[in-house]
DRENDO-1510 file (C-alpha; in Angstrom, 1 decimal, always signed):
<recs>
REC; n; res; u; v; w
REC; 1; UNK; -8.1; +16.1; +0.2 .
REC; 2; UNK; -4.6; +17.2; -1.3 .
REC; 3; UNK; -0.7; +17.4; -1.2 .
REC; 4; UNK; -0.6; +21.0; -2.5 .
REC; 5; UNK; +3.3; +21.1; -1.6 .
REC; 6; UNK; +6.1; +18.6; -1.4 .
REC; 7; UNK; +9.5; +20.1; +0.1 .
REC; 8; UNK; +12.8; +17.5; +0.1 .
REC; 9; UNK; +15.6; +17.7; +2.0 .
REC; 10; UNK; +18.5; +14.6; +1.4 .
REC; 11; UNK; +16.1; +12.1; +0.8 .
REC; 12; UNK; +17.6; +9.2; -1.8 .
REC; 13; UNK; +18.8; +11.2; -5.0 .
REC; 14; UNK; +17.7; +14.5; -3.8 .
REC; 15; UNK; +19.6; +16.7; -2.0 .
REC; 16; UNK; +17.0; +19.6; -2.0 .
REC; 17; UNK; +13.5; +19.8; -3.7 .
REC; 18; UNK; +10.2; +21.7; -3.8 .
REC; 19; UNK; +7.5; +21.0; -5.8 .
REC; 20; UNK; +3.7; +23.3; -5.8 .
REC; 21; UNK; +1.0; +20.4; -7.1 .
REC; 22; UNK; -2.8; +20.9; -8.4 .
REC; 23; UNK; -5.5; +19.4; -7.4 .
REC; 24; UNK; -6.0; +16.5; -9.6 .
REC; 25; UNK; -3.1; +14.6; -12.0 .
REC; 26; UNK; +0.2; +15.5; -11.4 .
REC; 27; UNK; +2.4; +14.1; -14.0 .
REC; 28; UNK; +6.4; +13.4; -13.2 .
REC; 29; UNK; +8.2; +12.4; -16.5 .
REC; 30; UNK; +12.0; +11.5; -17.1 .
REC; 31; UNK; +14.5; +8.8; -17.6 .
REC; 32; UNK; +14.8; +5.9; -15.5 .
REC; 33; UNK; +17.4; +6.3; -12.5 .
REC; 34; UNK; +16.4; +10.2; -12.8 .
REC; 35; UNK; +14.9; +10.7; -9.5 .
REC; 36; UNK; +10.6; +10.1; -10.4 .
REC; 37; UNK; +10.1; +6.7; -8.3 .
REC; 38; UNK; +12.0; +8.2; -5.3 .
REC; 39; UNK; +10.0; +11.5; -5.6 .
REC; 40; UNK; +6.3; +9.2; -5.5 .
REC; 41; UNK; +8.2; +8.1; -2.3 .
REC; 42; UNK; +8.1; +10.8; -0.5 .
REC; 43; UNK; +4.2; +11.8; -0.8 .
REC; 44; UNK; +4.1; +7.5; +0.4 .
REC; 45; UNK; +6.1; +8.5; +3.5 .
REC; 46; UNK; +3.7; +11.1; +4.2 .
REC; 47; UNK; +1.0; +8.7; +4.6 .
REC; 48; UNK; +1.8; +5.6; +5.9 .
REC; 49; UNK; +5.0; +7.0; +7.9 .
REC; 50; UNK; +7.5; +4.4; +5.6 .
REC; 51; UNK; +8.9; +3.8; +2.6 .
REC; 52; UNK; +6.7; +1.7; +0.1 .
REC; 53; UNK; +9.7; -0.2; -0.6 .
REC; 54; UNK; +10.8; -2.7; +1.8 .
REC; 55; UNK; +14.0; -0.3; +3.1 .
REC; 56; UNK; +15.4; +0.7; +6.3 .
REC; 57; UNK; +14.5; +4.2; +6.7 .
REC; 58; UNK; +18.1; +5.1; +7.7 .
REC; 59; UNK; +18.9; +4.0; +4.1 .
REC; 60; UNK; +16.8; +6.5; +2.6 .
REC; 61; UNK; +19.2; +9.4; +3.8 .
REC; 62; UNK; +21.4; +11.0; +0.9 .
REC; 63; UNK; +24.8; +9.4; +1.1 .
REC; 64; UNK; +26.9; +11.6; +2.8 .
REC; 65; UNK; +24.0; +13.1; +5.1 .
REC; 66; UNK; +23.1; +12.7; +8.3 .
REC; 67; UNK; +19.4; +12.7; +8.4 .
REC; 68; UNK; +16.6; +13.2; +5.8 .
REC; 69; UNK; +13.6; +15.4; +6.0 .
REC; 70; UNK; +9.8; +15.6; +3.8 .
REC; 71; UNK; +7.8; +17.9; +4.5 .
REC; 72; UNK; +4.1; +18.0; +3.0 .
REC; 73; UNK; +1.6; +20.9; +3.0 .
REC; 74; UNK; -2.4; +19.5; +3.0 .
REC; 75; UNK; -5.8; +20.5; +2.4 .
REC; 76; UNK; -8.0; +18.4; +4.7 .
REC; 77; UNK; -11.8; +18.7; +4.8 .
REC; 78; UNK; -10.7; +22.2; +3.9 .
REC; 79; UNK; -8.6; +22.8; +6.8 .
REC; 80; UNK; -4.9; +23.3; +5.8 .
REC; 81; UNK; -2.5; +20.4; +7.5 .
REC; 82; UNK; +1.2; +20.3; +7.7 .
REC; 83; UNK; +3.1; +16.7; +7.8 .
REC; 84; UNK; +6.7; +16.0; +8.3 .
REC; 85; UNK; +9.2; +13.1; +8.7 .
REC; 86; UNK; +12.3; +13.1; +9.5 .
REC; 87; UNK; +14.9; +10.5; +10.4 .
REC; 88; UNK; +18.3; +11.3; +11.4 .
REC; 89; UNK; +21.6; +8.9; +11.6 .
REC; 90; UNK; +21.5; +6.7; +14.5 .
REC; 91; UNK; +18.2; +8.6; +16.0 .
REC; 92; UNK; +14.2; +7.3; +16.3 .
REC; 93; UNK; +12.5; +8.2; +13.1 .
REC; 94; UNK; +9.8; +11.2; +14.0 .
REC; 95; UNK; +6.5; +12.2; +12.7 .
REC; 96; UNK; +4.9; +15.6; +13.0 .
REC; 97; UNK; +0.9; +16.5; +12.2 .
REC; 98; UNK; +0.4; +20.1; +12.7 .
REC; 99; UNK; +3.3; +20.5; +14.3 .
REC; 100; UNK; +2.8; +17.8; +16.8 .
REC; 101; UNK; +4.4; +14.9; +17.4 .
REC; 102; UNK; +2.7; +11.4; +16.9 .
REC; 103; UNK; +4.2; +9.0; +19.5 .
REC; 104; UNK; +3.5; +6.0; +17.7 .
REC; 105; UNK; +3.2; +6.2; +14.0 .
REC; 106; UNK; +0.0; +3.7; +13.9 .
REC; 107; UNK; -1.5; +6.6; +15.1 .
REC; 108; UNK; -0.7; +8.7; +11.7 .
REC; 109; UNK; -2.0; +5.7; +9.4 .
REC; 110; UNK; -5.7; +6.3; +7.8 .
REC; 111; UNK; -5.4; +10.1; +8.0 .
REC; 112; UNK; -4.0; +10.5; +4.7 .
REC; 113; UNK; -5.2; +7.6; +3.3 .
REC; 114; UNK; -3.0; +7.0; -0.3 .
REC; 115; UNK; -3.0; +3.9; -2.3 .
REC; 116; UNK; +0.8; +3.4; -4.9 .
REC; 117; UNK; +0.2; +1.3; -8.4 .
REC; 118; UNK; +4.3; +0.3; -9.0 .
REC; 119; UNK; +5.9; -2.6; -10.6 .
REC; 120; UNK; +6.5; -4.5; -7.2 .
REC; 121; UNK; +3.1; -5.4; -7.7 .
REC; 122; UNK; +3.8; -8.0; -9.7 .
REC; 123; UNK; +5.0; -9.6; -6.9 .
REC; 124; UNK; +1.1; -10.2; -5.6 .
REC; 125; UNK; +0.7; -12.7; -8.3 .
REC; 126; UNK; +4.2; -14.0; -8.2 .
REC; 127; UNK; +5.2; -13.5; -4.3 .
REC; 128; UNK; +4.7; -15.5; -1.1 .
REC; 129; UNK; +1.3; -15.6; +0.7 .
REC; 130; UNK; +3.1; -12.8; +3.2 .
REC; 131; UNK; +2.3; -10.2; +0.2 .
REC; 132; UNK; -1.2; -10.8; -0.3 .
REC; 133; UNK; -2.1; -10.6; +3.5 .
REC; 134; UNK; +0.0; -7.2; +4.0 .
REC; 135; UNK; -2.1; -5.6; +0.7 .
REC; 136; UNK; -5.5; -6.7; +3.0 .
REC; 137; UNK; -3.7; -5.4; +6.5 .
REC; 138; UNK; -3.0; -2.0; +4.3 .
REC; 139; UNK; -6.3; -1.7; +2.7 .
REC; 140; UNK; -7.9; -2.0; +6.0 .
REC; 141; UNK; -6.1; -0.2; +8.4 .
REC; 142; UNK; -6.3; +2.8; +6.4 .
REC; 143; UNK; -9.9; +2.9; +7.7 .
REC; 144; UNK; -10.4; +0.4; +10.7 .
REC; 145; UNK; -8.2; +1.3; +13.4 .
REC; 146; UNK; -9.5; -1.4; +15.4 .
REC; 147; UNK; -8.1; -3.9; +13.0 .
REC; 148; UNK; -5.0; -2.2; +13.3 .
REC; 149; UNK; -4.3; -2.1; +16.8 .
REC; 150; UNK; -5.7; -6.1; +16.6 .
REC; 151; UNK; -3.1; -6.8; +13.9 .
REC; 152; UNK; -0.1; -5.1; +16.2 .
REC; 153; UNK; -1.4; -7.3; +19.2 .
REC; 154; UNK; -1.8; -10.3; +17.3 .
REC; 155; UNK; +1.8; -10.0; +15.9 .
REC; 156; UNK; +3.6; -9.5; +18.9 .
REC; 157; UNK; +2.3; -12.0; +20.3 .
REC; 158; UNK; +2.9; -14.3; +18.0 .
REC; 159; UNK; +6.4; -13.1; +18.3 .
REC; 160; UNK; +6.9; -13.9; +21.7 .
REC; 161; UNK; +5.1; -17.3; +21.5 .
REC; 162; UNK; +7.7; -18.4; +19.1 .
REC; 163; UNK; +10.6; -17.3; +21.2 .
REC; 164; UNK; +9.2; -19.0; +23.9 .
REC; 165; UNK; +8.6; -22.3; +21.7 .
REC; 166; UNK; +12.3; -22.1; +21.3 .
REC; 167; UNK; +13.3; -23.1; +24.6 .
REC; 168; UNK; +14.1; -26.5; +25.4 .
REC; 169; UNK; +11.3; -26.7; +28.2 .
REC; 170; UNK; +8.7; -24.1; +26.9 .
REC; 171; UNK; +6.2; -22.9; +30.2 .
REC; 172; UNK; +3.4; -24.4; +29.2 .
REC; 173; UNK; +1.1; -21.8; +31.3 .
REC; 174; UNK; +3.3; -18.7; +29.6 .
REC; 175; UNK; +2.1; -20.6; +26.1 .
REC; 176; UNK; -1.7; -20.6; +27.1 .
REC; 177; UNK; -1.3; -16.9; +27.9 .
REC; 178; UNK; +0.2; -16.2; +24.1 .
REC; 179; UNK; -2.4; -18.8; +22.8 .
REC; 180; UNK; -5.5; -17.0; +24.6 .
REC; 181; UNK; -4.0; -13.4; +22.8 .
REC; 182; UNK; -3.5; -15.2; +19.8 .
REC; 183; UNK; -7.8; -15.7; +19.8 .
REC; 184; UNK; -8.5; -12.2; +21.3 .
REC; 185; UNK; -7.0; -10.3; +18.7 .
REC; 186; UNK; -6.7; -13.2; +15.7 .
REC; 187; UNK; -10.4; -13.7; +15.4 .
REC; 188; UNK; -11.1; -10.2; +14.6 .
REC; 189; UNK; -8.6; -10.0; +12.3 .
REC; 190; UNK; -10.1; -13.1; +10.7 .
REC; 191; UNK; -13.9; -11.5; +10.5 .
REC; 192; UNK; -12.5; -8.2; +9.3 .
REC; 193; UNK; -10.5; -9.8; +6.2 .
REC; 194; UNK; -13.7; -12.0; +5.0 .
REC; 195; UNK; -15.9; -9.4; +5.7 .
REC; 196; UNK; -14.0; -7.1; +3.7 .
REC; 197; UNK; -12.8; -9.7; +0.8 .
REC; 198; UNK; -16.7; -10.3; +0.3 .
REC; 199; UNK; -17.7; -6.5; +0.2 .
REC; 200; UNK; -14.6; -6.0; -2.1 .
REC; 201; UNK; -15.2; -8.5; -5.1 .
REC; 202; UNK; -17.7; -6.6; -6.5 .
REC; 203; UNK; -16.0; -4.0; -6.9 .
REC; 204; UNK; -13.1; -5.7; -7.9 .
REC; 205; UNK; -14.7; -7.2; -10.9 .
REC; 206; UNK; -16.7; -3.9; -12.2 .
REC; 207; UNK; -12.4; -2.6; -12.1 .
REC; 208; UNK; -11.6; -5.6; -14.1 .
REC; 209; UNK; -13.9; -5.1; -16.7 .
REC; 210; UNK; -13.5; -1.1; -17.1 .
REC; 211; UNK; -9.9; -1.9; -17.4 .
REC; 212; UNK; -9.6; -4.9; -19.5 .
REC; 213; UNK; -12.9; -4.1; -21.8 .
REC; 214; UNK; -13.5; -8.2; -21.6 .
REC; 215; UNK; -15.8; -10.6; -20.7 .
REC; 216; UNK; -13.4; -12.3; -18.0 .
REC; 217; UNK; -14.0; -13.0; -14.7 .
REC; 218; UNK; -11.6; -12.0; -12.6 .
REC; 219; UNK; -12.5; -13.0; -8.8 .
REC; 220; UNK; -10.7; -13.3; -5.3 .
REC; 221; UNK; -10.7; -16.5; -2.3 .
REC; 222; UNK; -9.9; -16.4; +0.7 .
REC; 223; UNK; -8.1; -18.5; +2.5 .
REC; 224; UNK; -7.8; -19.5; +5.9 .
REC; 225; UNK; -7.5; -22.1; +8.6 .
REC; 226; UNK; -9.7; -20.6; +10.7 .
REC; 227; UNK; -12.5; -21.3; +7.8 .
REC; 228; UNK; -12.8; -25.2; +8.9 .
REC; 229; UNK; -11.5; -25.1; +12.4 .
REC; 230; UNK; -11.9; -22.5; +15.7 .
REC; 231; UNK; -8.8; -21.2; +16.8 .
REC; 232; UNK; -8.4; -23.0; +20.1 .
REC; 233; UNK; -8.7; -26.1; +18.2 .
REC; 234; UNK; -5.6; -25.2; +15.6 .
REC; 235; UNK; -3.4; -24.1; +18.3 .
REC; 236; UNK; -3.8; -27.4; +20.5 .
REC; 237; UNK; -3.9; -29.9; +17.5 .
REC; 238; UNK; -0.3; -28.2; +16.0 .
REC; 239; UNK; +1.1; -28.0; +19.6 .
REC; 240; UNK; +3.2; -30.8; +19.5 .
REC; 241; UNK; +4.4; -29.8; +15.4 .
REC; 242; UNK; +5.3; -26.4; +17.0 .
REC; 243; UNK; +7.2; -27.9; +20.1 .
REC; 244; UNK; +9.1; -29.5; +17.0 .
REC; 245; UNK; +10.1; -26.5; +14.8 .
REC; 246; UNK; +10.0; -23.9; +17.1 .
REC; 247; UNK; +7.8; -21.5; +15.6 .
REC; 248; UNK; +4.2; -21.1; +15.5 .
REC; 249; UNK; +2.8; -22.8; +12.2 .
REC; 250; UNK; -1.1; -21.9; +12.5 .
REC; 251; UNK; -3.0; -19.0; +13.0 .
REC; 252; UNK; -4.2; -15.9; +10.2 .
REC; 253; UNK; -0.3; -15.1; +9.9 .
REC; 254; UNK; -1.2; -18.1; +7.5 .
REC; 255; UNK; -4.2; -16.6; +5.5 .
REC; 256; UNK; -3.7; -16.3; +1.7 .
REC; 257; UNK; -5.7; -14.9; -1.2 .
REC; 258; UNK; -6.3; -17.0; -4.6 .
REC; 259; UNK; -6.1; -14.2; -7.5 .
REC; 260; UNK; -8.0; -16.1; -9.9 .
REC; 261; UNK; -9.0; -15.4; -13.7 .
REC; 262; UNK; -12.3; -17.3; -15.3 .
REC; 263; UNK; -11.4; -19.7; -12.1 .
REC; 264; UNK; -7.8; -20.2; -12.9 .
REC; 265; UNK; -4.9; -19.0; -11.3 .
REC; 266; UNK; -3.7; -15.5; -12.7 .
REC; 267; UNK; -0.5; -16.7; -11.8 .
REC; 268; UNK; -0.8; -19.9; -14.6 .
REC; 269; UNK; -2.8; -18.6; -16.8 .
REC; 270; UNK; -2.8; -14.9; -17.5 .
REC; 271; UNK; -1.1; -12.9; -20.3 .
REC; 272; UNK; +1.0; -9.5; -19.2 .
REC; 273; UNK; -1.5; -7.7; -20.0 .
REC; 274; UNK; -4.3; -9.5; -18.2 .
REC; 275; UNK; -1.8; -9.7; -15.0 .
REC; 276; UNK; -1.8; -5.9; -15.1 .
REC; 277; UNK; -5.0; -5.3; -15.6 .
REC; 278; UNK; -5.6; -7.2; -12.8 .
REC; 279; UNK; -3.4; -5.6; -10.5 .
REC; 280; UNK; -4.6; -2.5; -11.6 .
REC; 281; UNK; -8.1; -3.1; -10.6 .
REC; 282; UNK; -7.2; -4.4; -7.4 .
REC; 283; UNK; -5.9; -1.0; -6.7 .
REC; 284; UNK; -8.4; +0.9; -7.9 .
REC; 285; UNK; -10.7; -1.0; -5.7 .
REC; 286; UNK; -8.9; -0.4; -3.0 .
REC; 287; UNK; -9.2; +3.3; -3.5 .
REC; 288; UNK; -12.9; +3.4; -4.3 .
REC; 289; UNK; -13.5; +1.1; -1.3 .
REC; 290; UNK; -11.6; +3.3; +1.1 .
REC; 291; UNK; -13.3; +6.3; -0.1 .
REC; 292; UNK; -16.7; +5.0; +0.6 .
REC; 293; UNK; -15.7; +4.6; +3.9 .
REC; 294; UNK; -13.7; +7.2; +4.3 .
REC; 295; UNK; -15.7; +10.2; +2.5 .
REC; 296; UNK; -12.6; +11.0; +1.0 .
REC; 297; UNK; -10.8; +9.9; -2.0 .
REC; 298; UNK; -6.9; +8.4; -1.0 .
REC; 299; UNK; -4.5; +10.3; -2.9 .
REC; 300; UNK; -3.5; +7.9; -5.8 .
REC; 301; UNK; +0.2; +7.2; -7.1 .
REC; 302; UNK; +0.7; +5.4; -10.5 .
REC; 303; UNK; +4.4; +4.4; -10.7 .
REC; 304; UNK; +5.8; +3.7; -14.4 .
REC; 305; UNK; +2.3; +1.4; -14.9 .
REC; 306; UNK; +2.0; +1.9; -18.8 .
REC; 307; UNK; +4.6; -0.9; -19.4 .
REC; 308; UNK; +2.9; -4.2; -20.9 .
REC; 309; UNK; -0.5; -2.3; -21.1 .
REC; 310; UNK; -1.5; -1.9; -24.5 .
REC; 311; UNK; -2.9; +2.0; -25.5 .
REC; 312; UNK; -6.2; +0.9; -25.6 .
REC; 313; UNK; -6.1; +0.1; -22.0 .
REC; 314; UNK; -3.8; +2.9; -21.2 .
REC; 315; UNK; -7.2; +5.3; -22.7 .
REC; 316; UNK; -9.5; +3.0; -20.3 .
REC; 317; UNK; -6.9; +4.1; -17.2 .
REC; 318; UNK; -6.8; +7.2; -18.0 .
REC; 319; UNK; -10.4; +8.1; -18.3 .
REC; 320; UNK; -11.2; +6.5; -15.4 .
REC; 321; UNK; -8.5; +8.4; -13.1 .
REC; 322; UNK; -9.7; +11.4; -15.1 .
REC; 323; UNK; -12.8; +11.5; -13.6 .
REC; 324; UNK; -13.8; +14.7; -11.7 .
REC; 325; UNK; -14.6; +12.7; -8.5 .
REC; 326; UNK; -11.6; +10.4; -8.7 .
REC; 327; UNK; -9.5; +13.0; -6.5 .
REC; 328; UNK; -5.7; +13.7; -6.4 .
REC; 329; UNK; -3.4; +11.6; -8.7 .
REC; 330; UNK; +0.6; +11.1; -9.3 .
REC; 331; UNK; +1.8; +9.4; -12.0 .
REC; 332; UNK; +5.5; +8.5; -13.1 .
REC; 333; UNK; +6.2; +7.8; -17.3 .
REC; 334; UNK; +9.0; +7.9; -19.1 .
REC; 335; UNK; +7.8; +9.2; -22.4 .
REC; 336; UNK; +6.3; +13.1; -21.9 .
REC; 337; UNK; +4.6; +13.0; -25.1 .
REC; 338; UNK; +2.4; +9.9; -24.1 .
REC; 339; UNK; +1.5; +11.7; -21.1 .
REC; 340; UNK; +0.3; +15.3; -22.8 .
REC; 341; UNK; -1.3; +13.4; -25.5 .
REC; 342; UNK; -3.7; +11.3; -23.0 .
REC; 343; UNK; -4.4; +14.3; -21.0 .
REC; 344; UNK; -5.0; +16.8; -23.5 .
REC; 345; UNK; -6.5; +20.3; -23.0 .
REC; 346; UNK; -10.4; +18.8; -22.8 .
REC; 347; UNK; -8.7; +16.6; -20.1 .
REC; 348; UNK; -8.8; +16.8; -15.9 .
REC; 349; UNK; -6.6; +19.9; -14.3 .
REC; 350; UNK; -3.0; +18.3; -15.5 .
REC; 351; UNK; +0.7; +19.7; -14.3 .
REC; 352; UNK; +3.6; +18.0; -16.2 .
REC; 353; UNK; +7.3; +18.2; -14.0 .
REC; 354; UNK; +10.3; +17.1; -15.6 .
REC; 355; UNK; +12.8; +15.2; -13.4 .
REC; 356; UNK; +16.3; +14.9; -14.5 .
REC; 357; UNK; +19.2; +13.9; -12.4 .
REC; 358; UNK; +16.5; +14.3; -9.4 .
REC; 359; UNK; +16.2; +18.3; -10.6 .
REC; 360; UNK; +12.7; +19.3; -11.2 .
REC; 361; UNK; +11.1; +22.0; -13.4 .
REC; 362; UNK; +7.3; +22.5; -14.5 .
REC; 363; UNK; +6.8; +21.8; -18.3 .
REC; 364; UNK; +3.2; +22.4; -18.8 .
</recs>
């Protein structure tokens, strides 16, 4: 699986681009504020249908436009595929596969699967429990679609239960029907996220250690209040606390995960560099677990990631995502030397683009 082209049309800095890539790492140097973040943004939008950055698509048009569009040409299981957004002022945001319209853009998520590494990441460690749970919904809904369509139930419902708790006399029948939703599609979600947390660690770790070349143990926990209680139970006992604040305050909108470091919070306790190791491995988990389910290696984006990673670490990275199997990678630096001196000419297939003031030309 591949992006072999990347064509741009007023989206963010770039009023028009095109861009031919190869088949393994694809290497987008330049200043910062020249156009390279916005650029990994665009093969993002491809696959998951949104920016990775928590903006309203309308704001992603060129100011001054009326509409943005990306267009992406594929190689799938060797089939050649063709993907396009496009979102115009004041319009529904539309998808195209092959030319075909997806009606609901759930239905687009998994078949590209693609995995970003970018300095938000940090906020995992330092963010709200929110973060954590959205990294698990995104790692498995690229492959479970059943989880998915579970997790846009369970939402919605929760959404409607806590309009209705705001109401000064809440139906109580119209409250069972949310609660009984709730358990339909909450349970599986909770199943699916241990299942997968415990399947994950090992992986996880073997990441940790290739990356930080130390004898630490870097380990996940998951958290949840469906662990000690069943779900019926939660809802009726925080009833009355709900009534109160009008909003739902149980349920696995509440999950968390503990990033943890030789037992210790990551959060307390680790260096810069141990923090991004960490997150580091967590993505490249993530990628290796979704290709063994998938069959297919996600297409991997590495956003300005050598800051506060020290060279030796940097070499560990590379070698890994240098790998013949590892598939398609982007990366984003600001120093072009670093990058044609770690992937030299012994190194995987390697095209170097220049970005300046979001204008792009091939340099090796």
């Amino acid at each position: 699986m591949q992006l072999n082209n990347l064509y741009l049309k007023n989206f963010k800095s770039y009023e028009e681009a095109e861009i031919d890539f190869c088949p393994r790492v694809n290497c987008i140097v330049g200043n910062n504020g020249s156009g390279k973040t916005n650029l990994l943004d665009a093969v993002h939008y491809l696959s998951v249908s949104k920016s990775y950055f928590a903006v309203a698509d309308r704001d992603n048009i060129r100011h001054g436009e009326e509409f943005f569009s990306i267009n992406g040409r594929y190689t799938l299981d060797e089939n050649d595929a063709q993907v396009s957004v496009i979102q115009r002022k004041g319009q529904r945001k539309t998808l195209k596969f092959n030319q075909k319209e997806c009606p609901r853009m759930s239905e687009h998520i998994g078949r590209i699967p693609l995995i970003m590494v970018s300095p938000q990441d940090q906020e995992l460690i330092y963010g709200g429990s929110e973060l954590r749970r959205k990294f698990l919904d995104n790692v498995i809904s690229q492959f479970n679609r059943p989880y998915l369509e579970h997790l846009l139930a369970y939402t919605k419902a929760v959404e409607q239960r806590n309009r209705l708790l705001k109401e000064e006399n809440p139906d109580p029948s119209l409250l069972e029907v949310f609660d009984l939703q709730m358990q339909q599609h909450g349970e599986p979600i909770y199943e699916e996220r241990k299942r997968f947390v415990a399947d994950f660690i090992p992986v996880f770790r073997n990441y940790y250690h290739l990356i930080a070349g130390s004898g630490e143990q870097a380990d996940l926990e998951y958290h949840s209040q469906l662990n000690d209680c069943s779900f019926a139970d939660l809802l009726r006992q925080a009833l009355p606390k709900d009534r109160i604040l009008q909003f739902t305050t149980v349920g696995v909108h509440k999950d968390d995960i503990d990033l943890l470091l030789d037992g210790h919070s990551i959060k307390k306790c680790g260096s810069q560099g141990q923090q991004k190791s960490f997150l580091l491995a967590l993505r490249l988990s993530q990628l290796q677990y979704t290709a063994q389910v998938k069959k297919r290696y996600p297409i991997l984006l590495l956003d300005d990631i050598f800051d506060k990673l020290d060279l030796e670490r940097v070499r560990r990275l590379m070698n890994i995502v240098g790998e013949e199997h590892f598939g398609q990678v982007f990366l984003s630096d600001t120093h072009p030397e670093r990058v044609l001196d770690l992937f030299g000419k012994d190194s995987a297939e390697t095209r170097v683009f220049k970005v300046e003031n979001s204008r792009i030309k091939e340099v090796k």
